[in-house]
Residue frames relative to the residue before (quaternion, step in Angstrom):
aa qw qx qy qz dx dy dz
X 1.0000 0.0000 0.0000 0.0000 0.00 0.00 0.00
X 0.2314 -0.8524 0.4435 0.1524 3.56 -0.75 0.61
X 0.7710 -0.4295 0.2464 0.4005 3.36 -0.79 -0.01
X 0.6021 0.4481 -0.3261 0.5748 3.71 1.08 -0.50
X 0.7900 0.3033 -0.3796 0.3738 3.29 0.25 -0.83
X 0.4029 0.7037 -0.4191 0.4085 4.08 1.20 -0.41
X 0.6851 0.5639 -0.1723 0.4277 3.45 0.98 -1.53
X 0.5856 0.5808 -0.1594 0.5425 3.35 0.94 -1.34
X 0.7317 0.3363 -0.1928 0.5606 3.92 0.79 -1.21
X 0.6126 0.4784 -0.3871 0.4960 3.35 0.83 -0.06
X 0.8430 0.1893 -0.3549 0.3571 3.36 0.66 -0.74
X 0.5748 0.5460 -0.4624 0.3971 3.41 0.64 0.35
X 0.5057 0.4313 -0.4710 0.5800 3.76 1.20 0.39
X 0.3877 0.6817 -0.4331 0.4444 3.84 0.74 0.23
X 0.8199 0.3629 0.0055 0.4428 2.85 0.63 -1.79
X 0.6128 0.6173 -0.2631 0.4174 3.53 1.28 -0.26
X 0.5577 0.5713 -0.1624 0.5799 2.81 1.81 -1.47
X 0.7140 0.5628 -0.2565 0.3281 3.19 0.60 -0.94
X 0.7007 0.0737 -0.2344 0.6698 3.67 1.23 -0.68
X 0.3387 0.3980 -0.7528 0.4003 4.04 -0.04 0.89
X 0.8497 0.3627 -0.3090 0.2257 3.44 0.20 -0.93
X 0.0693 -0.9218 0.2572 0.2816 3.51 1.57 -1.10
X 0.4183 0.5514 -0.4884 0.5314 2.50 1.32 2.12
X 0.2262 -0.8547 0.4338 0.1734 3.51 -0.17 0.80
X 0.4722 0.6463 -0.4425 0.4043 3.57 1.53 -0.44
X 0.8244 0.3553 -0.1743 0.4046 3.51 0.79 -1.49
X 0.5983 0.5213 -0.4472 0.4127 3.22 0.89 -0.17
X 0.5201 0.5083 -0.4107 0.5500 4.02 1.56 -0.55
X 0.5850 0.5825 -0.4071 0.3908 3.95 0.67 -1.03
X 0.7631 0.4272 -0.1506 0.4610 3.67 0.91 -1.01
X 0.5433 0.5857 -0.2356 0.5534 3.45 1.37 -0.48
X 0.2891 -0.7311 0.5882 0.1898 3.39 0.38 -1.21
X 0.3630 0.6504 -0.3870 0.5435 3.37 1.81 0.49
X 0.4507 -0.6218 0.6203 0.1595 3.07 -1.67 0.29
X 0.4503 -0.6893 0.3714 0.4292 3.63 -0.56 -0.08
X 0.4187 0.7358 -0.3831 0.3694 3.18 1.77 -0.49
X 0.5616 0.5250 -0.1036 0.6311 3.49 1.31 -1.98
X 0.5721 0.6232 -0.3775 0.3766 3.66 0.42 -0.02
X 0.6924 0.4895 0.0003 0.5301 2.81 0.82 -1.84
X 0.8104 0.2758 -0.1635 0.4904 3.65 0.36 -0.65
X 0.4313 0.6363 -0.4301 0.4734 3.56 1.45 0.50
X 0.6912 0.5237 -0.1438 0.4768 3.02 1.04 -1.81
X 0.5975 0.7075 -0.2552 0.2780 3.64 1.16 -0.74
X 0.6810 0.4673 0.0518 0.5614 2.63 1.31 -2.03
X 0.5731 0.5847 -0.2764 0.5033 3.71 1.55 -0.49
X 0.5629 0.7045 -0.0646 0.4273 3.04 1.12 -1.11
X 0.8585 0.0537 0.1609 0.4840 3.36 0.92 -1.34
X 0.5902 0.1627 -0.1682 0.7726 3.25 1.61 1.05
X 0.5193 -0.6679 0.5239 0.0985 3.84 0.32 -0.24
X 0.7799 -0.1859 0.2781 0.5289 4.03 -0.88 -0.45
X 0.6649 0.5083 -0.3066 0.4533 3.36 0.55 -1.05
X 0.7382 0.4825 -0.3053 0.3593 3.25 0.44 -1.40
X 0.6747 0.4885 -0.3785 0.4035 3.75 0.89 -0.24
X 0.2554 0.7255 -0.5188 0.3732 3.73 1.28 -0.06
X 0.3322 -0.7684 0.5469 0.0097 2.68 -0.74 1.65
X 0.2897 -0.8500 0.4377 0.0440 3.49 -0.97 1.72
X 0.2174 -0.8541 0.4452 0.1586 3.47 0.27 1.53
X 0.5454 -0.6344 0.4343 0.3339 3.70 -0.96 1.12
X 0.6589 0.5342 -0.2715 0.4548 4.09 1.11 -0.83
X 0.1233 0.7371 -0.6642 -0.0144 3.67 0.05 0.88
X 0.7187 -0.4779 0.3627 0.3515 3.58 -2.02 1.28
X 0.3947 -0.6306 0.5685 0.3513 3.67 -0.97 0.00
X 0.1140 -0.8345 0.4322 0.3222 3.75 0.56 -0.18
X 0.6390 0.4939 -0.4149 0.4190 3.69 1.15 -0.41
X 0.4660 0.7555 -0.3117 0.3390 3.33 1.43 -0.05
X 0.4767 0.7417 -0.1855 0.4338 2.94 1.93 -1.15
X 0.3856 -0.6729 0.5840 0.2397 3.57 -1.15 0.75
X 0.5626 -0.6525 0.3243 0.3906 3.53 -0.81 0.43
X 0.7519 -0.4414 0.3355 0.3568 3.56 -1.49 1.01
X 0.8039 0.2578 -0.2491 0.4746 3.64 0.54 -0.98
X 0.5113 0.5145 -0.4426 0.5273 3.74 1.04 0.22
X 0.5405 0.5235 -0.3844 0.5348 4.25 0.97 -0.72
X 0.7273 0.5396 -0.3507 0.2387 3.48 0.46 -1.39
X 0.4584 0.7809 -0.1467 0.3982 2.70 1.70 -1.75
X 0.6695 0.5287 -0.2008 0.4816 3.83 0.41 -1.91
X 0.8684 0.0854 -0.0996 0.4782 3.58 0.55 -1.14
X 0.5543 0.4109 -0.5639 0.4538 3.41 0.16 1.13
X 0.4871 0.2945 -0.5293 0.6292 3.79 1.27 0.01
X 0.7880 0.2510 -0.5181 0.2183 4.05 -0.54 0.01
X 0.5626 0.4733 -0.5012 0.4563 3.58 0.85 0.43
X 0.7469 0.5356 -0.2698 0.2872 3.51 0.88 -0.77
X 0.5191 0.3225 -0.0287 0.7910 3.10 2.26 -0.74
X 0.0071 0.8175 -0.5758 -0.0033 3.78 -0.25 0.75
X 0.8520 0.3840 -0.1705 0.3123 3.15 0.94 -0.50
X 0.5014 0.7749 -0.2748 0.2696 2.35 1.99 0.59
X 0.1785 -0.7520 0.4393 0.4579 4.31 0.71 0.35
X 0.8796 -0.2560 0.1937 0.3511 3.11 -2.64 0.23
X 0.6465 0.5177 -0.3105 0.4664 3.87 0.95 -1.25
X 0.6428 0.4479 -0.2625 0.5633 3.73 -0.10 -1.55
X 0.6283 0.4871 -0.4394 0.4182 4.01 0.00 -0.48
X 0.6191 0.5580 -0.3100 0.4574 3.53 1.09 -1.81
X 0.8195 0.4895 -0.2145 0.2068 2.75 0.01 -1.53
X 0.4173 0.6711 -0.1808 0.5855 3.57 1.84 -1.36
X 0.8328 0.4608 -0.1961 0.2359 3.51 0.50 -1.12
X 0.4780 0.6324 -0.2792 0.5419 2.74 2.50 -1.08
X 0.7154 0.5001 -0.3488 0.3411 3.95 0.31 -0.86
X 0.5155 0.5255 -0.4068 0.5410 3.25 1.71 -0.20
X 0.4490 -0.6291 0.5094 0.3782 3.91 0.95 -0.21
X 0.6749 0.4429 -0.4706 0.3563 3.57 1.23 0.72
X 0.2285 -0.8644 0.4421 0.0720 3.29 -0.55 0.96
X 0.1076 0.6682 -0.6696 0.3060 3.53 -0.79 1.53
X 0.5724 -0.5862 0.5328 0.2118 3.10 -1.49 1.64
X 0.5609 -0.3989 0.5422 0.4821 3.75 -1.67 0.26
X 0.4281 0.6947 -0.4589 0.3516 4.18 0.36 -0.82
X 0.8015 0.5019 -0.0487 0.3213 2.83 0.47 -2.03
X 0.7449 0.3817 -0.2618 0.4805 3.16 0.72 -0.89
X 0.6511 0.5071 -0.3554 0.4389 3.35 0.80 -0.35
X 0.3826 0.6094 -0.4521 0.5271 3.93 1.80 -0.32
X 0.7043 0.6396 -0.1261 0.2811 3.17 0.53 -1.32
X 0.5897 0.4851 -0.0912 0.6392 3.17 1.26 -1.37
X 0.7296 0.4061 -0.3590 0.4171 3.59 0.62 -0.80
X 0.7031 0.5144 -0.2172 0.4403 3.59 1.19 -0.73
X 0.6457 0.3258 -0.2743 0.6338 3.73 1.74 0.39
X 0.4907 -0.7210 0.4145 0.2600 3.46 1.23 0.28
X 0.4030 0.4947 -0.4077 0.6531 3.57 1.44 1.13
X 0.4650 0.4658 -0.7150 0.2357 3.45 0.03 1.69
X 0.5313 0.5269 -0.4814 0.4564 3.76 0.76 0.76
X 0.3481 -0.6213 0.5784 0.3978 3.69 -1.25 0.35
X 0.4841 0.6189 -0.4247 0.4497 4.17 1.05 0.25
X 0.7384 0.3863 -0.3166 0.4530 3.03 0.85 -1.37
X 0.7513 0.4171 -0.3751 0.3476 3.60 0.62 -0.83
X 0.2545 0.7622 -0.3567 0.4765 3.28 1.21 -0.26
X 0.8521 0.0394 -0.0725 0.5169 3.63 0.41 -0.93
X 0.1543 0.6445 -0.5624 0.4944 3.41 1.15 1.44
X 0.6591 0.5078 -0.2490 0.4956 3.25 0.68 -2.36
X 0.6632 0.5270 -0.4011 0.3486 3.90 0.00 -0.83
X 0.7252 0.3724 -0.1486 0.5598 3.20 0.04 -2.00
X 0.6870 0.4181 -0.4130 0.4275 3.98 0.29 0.02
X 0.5216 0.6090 -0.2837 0.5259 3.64 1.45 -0.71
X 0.8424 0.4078 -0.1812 0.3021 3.40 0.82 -1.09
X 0.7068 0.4453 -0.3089 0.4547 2.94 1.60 -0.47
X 0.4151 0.6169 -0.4733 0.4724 3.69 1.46 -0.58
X 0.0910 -0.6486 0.6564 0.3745 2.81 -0.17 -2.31
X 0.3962 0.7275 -0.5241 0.1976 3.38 1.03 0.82
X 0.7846 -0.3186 0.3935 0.3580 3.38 -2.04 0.17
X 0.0751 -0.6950 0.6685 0.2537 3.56 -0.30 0.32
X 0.6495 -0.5218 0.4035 0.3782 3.53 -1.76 0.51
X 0.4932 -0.3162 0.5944 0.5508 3.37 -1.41 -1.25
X 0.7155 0.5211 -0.3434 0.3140 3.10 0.04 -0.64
X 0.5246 0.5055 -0.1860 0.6592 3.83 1.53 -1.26
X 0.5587 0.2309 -0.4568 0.6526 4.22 0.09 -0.37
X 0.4205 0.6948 -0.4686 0.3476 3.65 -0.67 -0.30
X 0.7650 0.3121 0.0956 0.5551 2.76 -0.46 -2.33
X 0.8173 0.2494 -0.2846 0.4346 3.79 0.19 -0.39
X 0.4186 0.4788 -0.4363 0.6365 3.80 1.12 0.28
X 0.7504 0.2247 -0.4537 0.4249 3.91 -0.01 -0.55
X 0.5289 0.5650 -0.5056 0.3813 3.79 0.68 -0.45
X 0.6934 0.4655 -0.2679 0.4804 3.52 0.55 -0.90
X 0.6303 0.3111 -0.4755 0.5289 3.68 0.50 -0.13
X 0.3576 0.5870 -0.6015 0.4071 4.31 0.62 -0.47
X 0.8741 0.3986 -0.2158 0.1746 2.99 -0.04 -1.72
X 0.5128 0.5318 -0.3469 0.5779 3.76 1.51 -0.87
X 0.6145 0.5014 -0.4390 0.4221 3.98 0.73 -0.90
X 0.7795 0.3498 -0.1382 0.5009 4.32 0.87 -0.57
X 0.5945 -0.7049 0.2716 0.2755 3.29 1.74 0.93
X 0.5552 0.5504 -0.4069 0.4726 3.22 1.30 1.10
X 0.2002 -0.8155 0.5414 -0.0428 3.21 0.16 1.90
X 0.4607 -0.5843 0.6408 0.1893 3.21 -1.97 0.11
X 0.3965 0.5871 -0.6527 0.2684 3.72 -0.91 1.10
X 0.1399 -0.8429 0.5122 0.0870 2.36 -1.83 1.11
X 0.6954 0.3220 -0.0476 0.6407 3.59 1.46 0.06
X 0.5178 -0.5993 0.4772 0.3807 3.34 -0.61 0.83
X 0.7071 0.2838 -0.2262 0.6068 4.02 -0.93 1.42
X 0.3566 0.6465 -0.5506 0.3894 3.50 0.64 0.54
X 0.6915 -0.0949 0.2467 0.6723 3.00 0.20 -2.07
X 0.3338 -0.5779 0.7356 0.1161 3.26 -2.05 0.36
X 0.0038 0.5980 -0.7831 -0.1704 3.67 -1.00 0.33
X 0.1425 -0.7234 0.6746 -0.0364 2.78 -2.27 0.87
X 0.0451 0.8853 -0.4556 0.0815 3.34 -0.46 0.66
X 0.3765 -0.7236 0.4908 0.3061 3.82 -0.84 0.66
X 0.1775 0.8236 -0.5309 -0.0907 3.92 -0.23 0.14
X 0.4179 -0.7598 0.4832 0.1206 3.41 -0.63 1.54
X 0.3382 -0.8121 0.4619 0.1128 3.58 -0.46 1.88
X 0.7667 -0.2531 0.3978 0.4356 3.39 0.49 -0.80
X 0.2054 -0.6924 0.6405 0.2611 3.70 -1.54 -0.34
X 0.0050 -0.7366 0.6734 0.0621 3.52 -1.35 0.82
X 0.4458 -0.7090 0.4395 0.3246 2.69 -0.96 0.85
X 0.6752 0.2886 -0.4790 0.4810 3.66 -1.60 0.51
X 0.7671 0.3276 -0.3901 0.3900 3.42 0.85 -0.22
X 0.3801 -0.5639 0.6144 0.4001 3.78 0.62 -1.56
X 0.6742 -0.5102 0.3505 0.4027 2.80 -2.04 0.20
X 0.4884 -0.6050 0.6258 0.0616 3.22 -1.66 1.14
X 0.3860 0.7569 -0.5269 -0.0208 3.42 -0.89 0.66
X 0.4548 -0.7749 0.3887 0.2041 3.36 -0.91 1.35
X 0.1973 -0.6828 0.6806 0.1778 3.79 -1.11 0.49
X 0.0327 -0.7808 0.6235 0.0215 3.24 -0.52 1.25
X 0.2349 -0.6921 0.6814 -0.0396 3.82 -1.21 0.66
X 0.0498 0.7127 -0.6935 0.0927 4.08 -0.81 1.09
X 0.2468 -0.6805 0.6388 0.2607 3.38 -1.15 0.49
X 0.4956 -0.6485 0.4805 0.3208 3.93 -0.45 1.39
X 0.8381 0.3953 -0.3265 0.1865 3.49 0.06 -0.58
X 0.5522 0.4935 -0.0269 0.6714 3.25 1.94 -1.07
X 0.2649 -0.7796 0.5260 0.2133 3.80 0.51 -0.34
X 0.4158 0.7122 -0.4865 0.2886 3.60 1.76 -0.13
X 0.2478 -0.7265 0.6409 -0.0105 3.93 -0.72 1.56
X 0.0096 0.6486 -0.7511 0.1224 2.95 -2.41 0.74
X 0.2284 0.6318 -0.6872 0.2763 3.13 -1.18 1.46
X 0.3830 -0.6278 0.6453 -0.2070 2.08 -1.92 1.77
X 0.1834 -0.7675 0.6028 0.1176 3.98 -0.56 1.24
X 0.0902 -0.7276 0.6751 -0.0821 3.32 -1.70 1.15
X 0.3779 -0.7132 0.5084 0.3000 3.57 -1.15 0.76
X 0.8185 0.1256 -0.2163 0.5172 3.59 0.77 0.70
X 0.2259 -0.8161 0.4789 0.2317 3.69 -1.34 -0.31
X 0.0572 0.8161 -0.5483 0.1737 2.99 -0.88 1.09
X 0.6343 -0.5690 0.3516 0.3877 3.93 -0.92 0.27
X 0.6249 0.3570 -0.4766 0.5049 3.52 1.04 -0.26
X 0.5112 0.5578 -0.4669 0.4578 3.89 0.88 -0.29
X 0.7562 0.3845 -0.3023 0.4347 3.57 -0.07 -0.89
X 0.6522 0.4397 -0.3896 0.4791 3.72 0.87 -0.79
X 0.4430 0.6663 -0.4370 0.4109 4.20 1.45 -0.33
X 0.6106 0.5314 -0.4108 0.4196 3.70 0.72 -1.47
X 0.7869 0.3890 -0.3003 0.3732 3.26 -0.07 -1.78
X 0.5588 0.5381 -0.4627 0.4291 4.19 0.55 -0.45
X 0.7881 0.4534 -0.2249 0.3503 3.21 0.32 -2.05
X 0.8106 0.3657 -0.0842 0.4495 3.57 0.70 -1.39
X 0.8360 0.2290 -0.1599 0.4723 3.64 0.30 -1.51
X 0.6515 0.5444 -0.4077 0.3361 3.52 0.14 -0.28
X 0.3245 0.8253 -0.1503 0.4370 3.24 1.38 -0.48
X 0.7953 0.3315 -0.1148 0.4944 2.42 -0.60 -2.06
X 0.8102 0.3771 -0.2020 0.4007 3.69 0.16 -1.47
X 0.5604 0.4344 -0.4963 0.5009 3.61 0.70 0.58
X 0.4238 0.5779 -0.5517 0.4267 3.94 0.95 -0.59
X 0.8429 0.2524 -0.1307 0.4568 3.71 0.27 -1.52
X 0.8657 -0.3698 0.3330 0.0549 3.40 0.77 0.60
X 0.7302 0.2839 -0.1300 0.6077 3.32 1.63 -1.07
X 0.5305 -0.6890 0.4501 0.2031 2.99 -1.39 0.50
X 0.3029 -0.5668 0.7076 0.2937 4.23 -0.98 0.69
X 0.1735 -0.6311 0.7560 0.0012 3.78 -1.09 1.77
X 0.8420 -0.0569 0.0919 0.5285 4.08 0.06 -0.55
X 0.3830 -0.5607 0.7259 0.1098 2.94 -2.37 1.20
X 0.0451 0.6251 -0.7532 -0.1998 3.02 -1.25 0.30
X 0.2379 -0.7501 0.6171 0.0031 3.33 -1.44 1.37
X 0.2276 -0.5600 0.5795 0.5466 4.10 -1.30 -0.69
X 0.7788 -0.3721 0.3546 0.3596 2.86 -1.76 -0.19
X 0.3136 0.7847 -0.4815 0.2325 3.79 1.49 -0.10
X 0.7182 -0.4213 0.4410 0.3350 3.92 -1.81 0.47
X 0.7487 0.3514 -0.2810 0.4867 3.58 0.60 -0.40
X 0.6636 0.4665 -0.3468 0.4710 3.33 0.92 -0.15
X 0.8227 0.3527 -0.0095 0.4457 3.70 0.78 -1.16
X 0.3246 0.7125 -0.5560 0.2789 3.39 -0.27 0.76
X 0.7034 -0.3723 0.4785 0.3710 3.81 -1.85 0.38
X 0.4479 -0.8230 0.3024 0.1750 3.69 -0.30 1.07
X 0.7932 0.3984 -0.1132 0.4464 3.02 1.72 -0.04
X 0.5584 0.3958 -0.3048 0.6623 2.25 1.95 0.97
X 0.5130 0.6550 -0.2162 0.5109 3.65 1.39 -0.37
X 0.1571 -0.8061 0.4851 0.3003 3.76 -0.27 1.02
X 0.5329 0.5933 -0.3830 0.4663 3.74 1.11 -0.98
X 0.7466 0.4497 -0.2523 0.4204 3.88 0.46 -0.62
X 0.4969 0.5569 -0.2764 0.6054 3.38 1.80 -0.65
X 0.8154 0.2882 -0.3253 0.3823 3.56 0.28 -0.70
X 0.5265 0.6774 -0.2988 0.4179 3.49 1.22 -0.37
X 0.6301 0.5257 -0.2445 0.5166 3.20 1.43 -1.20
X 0.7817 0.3980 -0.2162 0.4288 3.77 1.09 -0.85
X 0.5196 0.4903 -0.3888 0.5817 3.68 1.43 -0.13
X 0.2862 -0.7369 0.5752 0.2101 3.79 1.27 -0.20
X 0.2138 0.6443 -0.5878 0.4401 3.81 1.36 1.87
X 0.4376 -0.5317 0.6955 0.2052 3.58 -1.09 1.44
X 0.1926 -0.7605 0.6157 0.0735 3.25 -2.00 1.12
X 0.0446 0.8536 -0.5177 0.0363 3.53 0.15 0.83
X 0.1340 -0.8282 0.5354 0.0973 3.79 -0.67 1.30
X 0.7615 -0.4931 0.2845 0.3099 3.50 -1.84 0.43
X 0.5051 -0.5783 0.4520 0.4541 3.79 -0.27 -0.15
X 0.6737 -0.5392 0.4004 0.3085 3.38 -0.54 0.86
X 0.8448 -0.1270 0.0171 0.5194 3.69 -0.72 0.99
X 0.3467 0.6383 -0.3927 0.5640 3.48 1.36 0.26
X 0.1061 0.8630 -0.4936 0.0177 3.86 0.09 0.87
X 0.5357 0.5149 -0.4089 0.5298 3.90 1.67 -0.38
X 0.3668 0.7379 -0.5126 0.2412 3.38 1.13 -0.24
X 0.6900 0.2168 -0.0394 0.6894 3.81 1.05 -1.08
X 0.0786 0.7411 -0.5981 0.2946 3.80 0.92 1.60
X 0.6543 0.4761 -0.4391 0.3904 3.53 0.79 0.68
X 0.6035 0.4673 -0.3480 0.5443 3.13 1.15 -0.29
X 0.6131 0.5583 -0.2764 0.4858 3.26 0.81 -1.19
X 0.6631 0.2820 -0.4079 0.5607 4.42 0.64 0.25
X 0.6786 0.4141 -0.4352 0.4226 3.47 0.80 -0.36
X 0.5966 0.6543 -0.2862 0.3663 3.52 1.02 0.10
X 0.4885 0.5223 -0.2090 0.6670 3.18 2.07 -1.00
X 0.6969 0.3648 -0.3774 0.4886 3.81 0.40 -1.06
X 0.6507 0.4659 -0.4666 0.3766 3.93 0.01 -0.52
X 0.5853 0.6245 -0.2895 0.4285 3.34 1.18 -1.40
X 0.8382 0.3666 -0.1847 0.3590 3.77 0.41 -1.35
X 0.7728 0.3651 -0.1161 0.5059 3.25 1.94 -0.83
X 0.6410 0.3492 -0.3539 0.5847 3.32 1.55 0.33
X 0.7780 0.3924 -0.1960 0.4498 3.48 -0.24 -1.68
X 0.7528 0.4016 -0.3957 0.3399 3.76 0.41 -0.30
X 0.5203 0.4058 -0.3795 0.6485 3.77 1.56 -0.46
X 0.7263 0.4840 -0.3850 0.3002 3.74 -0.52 -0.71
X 0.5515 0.5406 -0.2050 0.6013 3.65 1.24 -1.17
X 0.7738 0.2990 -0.3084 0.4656 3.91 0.58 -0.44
X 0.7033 0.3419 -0.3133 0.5387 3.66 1.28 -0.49
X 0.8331 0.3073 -0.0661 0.4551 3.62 0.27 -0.09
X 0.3929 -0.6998 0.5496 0.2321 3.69 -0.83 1.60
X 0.0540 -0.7011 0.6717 0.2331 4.15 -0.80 -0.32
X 0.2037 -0.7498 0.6262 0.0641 3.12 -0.96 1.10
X 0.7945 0.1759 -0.1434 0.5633 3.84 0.77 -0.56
X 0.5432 -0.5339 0.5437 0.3525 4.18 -1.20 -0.53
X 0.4504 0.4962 -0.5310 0.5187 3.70 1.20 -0.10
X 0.5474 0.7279 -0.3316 0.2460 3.35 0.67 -1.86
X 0.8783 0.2772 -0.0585 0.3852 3.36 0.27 -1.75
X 0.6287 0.4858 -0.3752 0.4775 3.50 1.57 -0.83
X 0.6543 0.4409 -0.3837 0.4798 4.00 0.76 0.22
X 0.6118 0.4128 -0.4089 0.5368 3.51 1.28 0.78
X 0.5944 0.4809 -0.3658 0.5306 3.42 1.30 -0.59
X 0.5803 0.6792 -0.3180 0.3176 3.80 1.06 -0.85
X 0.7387 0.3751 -0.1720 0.5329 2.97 1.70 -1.09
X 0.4111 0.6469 -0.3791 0.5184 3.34 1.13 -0.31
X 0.7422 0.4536 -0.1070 0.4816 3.63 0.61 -1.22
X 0.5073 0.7172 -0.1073 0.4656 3.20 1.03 -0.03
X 0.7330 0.3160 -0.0233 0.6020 2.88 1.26 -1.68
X 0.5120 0.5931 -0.3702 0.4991 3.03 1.46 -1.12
X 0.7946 0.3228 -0.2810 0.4306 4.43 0.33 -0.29
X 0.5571 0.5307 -0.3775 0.5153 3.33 0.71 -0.91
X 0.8936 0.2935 -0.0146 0.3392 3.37 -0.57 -1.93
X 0.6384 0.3930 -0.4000 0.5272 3.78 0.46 -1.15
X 0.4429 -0.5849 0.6555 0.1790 3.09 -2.19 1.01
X 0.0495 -0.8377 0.5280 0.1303 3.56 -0.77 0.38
X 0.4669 -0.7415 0.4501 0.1719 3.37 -0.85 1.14
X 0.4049 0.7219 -0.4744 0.2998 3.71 1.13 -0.20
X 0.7990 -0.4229 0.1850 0.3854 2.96 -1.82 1.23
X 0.8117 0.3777 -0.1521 0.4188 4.17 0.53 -1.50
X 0.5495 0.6832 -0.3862 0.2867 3.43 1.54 -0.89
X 0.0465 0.8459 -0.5228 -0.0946 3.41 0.79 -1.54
X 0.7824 -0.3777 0.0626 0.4912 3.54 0.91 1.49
X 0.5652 0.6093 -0.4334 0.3485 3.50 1.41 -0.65
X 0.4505 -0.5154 0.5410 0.4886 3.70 -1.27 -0.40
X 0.6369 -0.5898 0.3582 0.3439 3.48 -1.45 0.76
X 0.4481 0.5041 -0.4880 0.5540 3.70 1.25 -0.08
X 0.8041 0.3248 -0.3554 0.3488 3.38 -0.44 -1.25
X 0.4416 0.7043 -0.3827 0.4031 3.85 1.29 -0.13
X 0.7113 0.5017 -0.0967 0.4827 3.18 0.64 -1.74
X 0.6936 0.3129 -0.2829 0.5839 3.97 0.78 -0.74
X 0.5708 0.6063 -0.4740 0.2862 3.81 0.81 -0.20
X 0.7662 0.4158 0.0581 0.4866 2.95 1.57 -1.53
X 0.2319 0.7691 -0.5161 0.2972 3.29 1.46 0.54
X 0.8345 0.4441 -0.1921 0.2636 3.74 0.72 -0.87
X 0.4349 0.5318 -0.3881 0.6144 2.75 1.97 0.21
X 0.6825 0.4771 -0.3889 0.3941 4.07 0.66 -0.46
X 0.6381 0.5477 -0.2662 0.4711 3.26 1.21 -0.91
X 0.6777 0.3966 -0.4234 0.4519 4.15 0.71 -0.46
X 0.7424 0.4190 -0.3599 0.3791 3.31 1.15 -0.39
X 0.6792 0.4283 -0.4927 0.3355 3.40 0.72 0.54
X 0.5310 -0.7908 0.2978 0.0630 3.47 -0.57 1.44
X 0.5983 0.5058 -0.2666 0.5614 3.23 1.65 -1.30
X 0.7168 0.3032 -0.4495 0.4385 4.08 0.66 0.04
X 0.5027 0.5749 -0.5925 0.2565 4.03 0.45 0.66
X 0.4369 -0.6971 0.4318 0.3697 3.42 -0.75 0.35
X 0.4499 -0.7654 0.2717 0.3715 3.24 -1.23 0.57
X 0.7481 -0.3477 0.1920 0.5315 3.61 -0.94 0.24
X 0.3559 -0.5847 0.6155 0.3906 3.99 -1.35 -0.07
């Protein structure tokens, strides 16, 4: 939304406000309008409507100022065609074509096609990719392979069906005494938000490779579907020489894609990491105040039930959930996981 049209919505809520309420003083008091600006809103509303309130800016473009049409065109087909390229390297790229425009310029340019971001052009390259259907270069896969790691680096993952991907994660509860240190393997399915976790008195790769037997694999045979990727960090239980590495050994035989966090890049796996805060704020901090543990059976049959509720009953607001609970998510969308897995159609006669 731009700026004219913000203005325009702004002032015609003015004027709504103004006769829901049928006080014009307070509805200007809340606006930030005069009554003067009142009065000549409503005028011009009156007698032309939305349009008429477009807001006439005293600085009109010079147009002879303008660079020529086929030198503009130029500017933005090298920034969709070259996205990653910035305002200079464009100039300069532009001169060997024998077309000549300052770094200034091209970025005028860029600002007047909405391609002064390397994101924004970025999805020029796409929505131009899709409708052509052309080859993209090397250079364009590139530029759209690093955009796509940006995004996994700021915890914006890719899934599309419940069994895509799994995040996993080790999150260190605490120490009690008689018991030791406590530490929880937690496991979410990205698309469904349906969670599992399991407490241990230590970590290690034959632990972490325990969750995904004992708890998640499981679950997703009962219904049938398959666990296609982990996402893990880069942590000792997760990462090791595969033939020596038990978590990497079992992944390799469940035939479970391994995909790891960006280096020092820790929201990367920012899904596990809220479901860790929410257990933390809505389990371990009430339970820990009503109730001594003396053993790890003790506490993982309170967290079991805790968890429990946490699918069945809690709404979740997550991107696919849309108010449902992450169980009732996951069984909603079974049939979308199940056409996309190929290796269970039969083959032709």
């Amino acid at each position: 939304m731009n700026v004219a049209v913000k203005l325009i919505k702004n002032k015609v809520g003015l004027l709504r406000l103004a006769e829901e309420l049928g006080n014009v003083s307070h509805a200007c008091k809340l606006f930030g309008y005069s009554r003067d600006s009142f009065y000549r809103f409503k005028e011009l509303y009156d007698e032309g409507g939305e349009a008429a309130l477009q807001e006439i800016s005293r600085k009109k473009p010079i147009v002879k100022n303008r660079i020529d049409p086929q030198i503009e065109e130029a500017v933005v087909s090298m920034a969709i065609d070259q996205p990653a390229y910035g305002q200079l390297r464009a100039s300069n790229e532009l001169k060997k074509q024998g077309i000549f425009i300052s770094p200034a310029g091209v970025r005028c340019v860029w600002l007047r096609h909405d391609l002064e971001t390397f994101k924004k052009r970025l999805k020029a390259l796409e929505a131009k990719s899709g409708i052509e259907g052309t080859v993209l270069t090397e250079t364009q896969v590139i530029a759209l392979e690093r955009a796509k790691e940006e995004k996994t680096a700021h915890g914006e993952i890719e899934t599309h069906h419940p069994g895509y991907l799994g995040a996993q994660d080790t999150y260190y509860v605490g120490t009690i005494k008689g018991v030791g240190r406590i530490y929880q393997q937690t496991f979410i399915d990205t698309y469904s938000k349906v969670a599992f976790a399991k407490l241990y008195d230590r970590k290690h790769a034959l632990i972490a490779a325990d969750m995904l037997n004992d708890r998640v694999l499981p679950f997703f045979e009962e219904y049938g579907v398959r666990l296609l990727r982990v996402l893990t960090d880069r942590g000792t239980e997760y990462c090791g020489a595969r033939e020596h590495h038990e978590y990497e050994l079992y992944l390799a035989l469940e035939d479970i894609d391994h995909s790891k966090t960006k280096a020092r890049s820790p929201q990367t796996n920012g899904i596990c990491e809220r479901f860790n805060r929410t257990v933390q704020d809505e389990f371990y901090a009430v339970a820990f105040r009503k109730k001594l543990y003396n053993s790890l059976e003790e506490m993982q049959t309170d967290l079991d039930t805790w968890m429990d509720d946490y699918n069945r009953n809690r709404t979740h607001t997550g991107k696919y959930c849309f108010g449902r609970t992450p169980l009732q998510t996951f069984e909603e969308t079974l049939p979308l996981a199940k056409e996309k897995q190929l290796d269970d159609i039969p083959p032709a006669a």
